[in-house]
Structures are given as C-alpha cells and as structure tokens.
N, C-alpha and C positions, 0 to 999 in steps of 0.2 A: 872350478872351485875358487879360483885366483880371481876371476872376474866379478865372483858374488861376493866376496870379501870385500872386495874395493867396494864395490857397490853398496854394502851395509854402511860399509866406516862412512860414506860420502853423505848417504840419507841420515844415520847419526851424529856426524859434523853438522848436517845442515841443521836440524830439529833443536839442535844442542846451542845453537847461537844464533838461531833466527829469534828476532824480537816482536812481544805483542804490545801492538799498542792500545794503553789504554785509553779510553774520553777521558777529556779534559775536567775536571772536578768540580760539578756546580756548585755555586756559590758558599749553599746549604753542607757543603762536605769539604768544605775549607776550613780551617782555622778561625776563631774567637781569638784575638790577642786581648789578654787582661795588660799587660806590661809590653812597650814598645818601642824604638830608637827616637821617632819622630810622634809624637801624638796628633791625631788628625784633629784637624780643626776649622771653625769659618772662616772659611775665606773673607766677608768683610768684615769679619772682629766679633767679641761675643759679646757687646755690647750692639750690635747690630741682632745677633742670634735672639738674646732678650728685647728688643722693640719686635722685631717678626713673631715673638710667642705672644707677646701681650700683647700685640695688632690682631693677632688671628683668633687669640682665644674669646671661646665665648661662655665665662664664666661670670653669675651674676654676682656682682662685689658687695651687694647686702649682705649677701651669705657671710663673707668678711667680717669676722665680730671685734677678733685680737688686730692690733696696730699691723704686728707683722706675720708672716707665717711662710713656711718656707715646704718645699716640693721637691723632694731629690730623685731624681730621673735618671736613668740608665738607657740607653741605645747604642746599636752596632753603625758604626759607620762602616760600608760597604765598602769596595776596590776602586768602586766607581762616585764615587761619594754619596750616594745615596744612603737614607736613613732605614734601618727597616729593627722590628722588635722594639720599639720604645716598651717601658717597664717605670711604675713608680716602684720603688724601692722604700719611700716614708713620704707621709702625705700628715699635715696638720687640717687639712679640710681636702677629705673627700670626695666632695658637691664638685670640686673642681679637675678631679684627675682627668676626668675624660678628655676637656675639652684641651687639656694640657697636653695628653697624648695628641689628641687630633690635629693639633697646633705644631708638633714637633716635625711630626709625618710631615706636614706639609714644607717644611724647612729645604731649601735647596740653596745646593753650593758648599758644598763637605770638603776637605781637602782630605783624603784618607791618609791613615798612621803607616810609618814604613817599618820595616827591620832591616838590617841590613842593605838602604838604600833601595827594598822589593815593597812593592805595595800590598801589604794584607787588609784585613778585616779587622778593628777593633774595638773592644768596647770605649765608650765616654759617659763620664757618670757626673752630671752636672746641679747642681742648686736652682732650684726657682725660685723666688720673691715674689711674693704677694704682699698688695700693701691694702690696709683697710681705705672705701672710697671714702671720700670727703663732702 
C-alpha cells in the first residue's frame, strides 16, 4: 500500500508540472497594436514611400477634376516588415483606391513598430495626395 502511494503522489507530481507546449502564434493570432513605443516606418523616408505609390499607381489623372484631393489609408505593418490589409478609410475619388491599395501592397522595406524594445504588428494610417494632371 506504501508503494502505491508513492507511486500516485509521483505520477501526480508529474502530470501536475509537466508543461504543454503550445505552436507558436501565427501571424493572424498576434496582436494589431493601434498605439506603440517605436512606430514603424520606411526605411528610406516617406517621402521615398510617396514617389514608390505614385510610381506604381496606375490611376488615370483626368479623373482628377479638384486641384487636390486626398486618400487616407490604413495597413498593418507586419514583424517582418511586410505590408498586409491595406484599407481606404476616406477616399475623395474612388476611380482611384484600387490602384492606391495595389501600389501600397507592393511597397517594401517597413521597419516594424516595437513595444517594449519587442517587435509587434502594427497599424499606420497615412494621407495620400493626389494632385490634378496639368
């Protein structure tokens, strides 16, 4: 009976502080930081960011009626700096979100936001300029 005691308490000991491990949490199951220590951002500048949208976009600028007009866009920069979910949030023309989303996707070179010195996930919610062609 002394032997099966020991015996329970042992395999109860064990079960009682043995640890599971979980997978490591993709991407999709991490954290959105809205507010962060470090805000991520282009590595060459965002004045670099705005020539690569307006290189790559292919929106026709007749559509352009108003002098100016502006596009405010929202995306996750990644851990890894990559871009993913772009979102217009308020658009003055339309005719052009697409090619504005499609332009952003293509964007490389993120520097991601930190907390605490730890690299998360977080949003940047940025202005675009549009200017009518000449």
């Amino acid at each position: 009976m002394k032997h099966l005691t020991t015996l329970l308490m042992l395999l109860f000991c064990m079960h009682s502080f043995s640890q599971t491990l979980k997978p490591s949490p993709t991407s999709e199951e991490e954290p959105i930081y809205e507010t962060v220590d470090k805000v991520a951002y282009y590595m060459a500048g965002y004045g670099k960011f705005y020539e690569s949208i307006q290189d790559n976009m292919i929106c026709q600028r007749e559509k352009i009626k108003k002098k100016n007009l502006e596009i405010l866009l929202r995306f996750i920069v990644e851990r890894d700096g990559t871009i993913s979910n772009p979102e217009i949030l308020k658009s003055d023309l339309s005719a052009c979100n697409a090619s504005v989303l499609q332009a952003v996707k293509g964007t490389k070179g993120w520097i991601p936001g930190k907390i605490n010195g730890r690299v998360v996930r977080s949003y940047v919610t940025l202005p675009i300029h549009l200017q009518k062609a000449k």
